[in-house]
N, C-alpha and C positions, 0 to 999 in steps of 0.2 A: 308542456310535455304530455304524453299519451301515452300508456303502457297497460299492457294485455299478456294476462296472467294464462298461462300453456301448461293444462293439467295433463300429469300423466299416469297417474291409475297404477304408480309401482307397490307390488305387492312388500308391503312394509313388516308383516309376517311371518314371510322368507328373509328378510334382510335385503331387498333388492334397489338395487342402484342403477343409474344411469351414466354408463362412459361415456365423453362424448370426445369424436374425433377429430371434428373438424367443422366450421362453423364456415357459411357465404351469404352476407347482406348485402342489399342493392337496395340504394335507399333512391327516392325519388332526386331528379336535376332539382339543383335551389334556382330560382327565378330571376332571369338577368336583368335589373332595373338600374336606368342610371344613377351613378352615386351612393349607392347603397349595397354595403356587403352582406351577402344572405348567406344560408346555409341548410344543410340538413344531417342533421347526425342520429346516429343510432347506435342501441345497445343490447348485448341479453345476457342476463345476472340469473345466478339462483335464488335472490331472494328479493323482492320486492323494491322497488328504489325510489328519491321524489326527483332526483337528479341524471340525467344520463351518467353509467359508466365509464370510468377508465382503466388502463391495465393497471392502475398504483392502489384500485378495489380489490378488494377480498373477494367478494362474490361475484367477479367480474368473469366473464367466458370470450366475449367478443363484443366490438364493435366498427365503426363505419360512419366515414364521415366524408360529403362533399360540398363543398367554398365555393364561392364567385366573391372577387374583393373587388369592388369596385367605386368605395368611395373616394371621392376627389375625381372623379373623372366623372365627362359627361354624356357618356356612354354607357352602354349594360355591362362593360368589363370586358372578359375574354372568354372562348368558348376553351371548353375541355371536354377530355373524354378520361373514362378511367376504365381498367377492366381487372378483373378479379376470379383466380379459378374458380372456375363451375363446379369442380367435382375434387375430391383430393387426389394427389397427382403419385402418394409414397404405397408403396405395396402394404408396408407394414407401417402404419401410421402408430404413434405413442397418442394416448389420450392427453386432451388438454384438459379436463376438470371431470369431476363426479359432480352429479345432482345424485342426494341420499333425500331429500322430501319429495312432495308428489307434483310438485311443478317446478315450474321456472319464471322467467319474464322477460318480454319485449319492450324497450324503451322503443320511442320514438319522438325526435325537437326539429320543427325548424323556425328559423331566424329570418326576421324580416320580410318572409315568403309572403306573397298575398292570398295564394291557395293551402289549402292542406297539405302535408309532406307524410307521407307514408315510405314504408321497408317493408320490402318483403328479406322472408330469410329460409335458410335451409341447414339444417342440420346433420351431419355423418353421427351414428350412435348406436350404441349397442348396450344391452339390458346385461344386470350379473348380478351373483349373489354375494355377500362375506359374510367374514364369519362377524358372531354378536359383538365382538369385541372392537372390531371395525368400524363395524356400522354405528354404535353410541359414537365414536369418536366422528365420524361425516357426520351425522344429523348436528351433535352438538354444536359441533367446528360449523357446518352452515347457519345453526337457527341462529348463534351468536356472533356472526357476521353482519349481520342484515342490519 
């Protein structure tokens, strides 16, 4: 697993947080080899991980994941396609998580691939302030997540 820590410079200060709206990863095809199921999955947490995330994490935000099962056959499997909004689609979107420290993280696995598996991602977010009282409650509730 590969994971690339995304500084962001919030002024911690002012009490400033990061809402984020809406999350789109495109992870690299896994490699269709006979008899063998690959994959490549992806993730991004608030707080640093040695494991790709799931939604059953605490500091989990998103992730992405695409299969080729093809063990027991002697072929490369099946071909797929997947597709995933580009952009968020609701006028007034609810946030899905705060980041209250000054980064985040990129997970990145893949399985049985003979090349490297890379993700890109892209983030909807918006910067804010709370009050002191808020904000010990986010920093704390994230650092002790991790």
């Amino acid at each position: 697993m590969f994971e690339e820590k995304v500084p962001l410079s919030l002024d911690i200060l002012n009490r400033e947080v990061l809402l984020v709206y809406a999350i789109d990863m495109n992870n690299s095809e896994p490699e269709a080899i006979a008899g063998t199921n690959t994959f490549t999955e992806s993730s991004l947490s608030t707080t640093s991980r040695t494991t790709i995330g799931h939604i059953s994490n605490t500091n989990f935000l998103g992730a992405s994941s695409k299969a080729i099962r093809a063990a027991g056959f002697v072929d490369g499997g099946v071909s797929f396609q997947d597709t995933s909004p580009e952009t968020p689609t609701a006028n007034a979107l609810d946030y899905i998580g705060i980041v209250s420290t000054n980064d985040f993280f990129v997970q990145v696995k893949g399985f049985q691939n003979i090349g490297v598996m890379q993700t890109n991602w892209r983030m909807w977010c918006a910067r804010a302030r709370v009050s002191a009282d808020i904000y010990a409650a986010l920093v704390q509730g994230e650092t002790l997540s991790a």
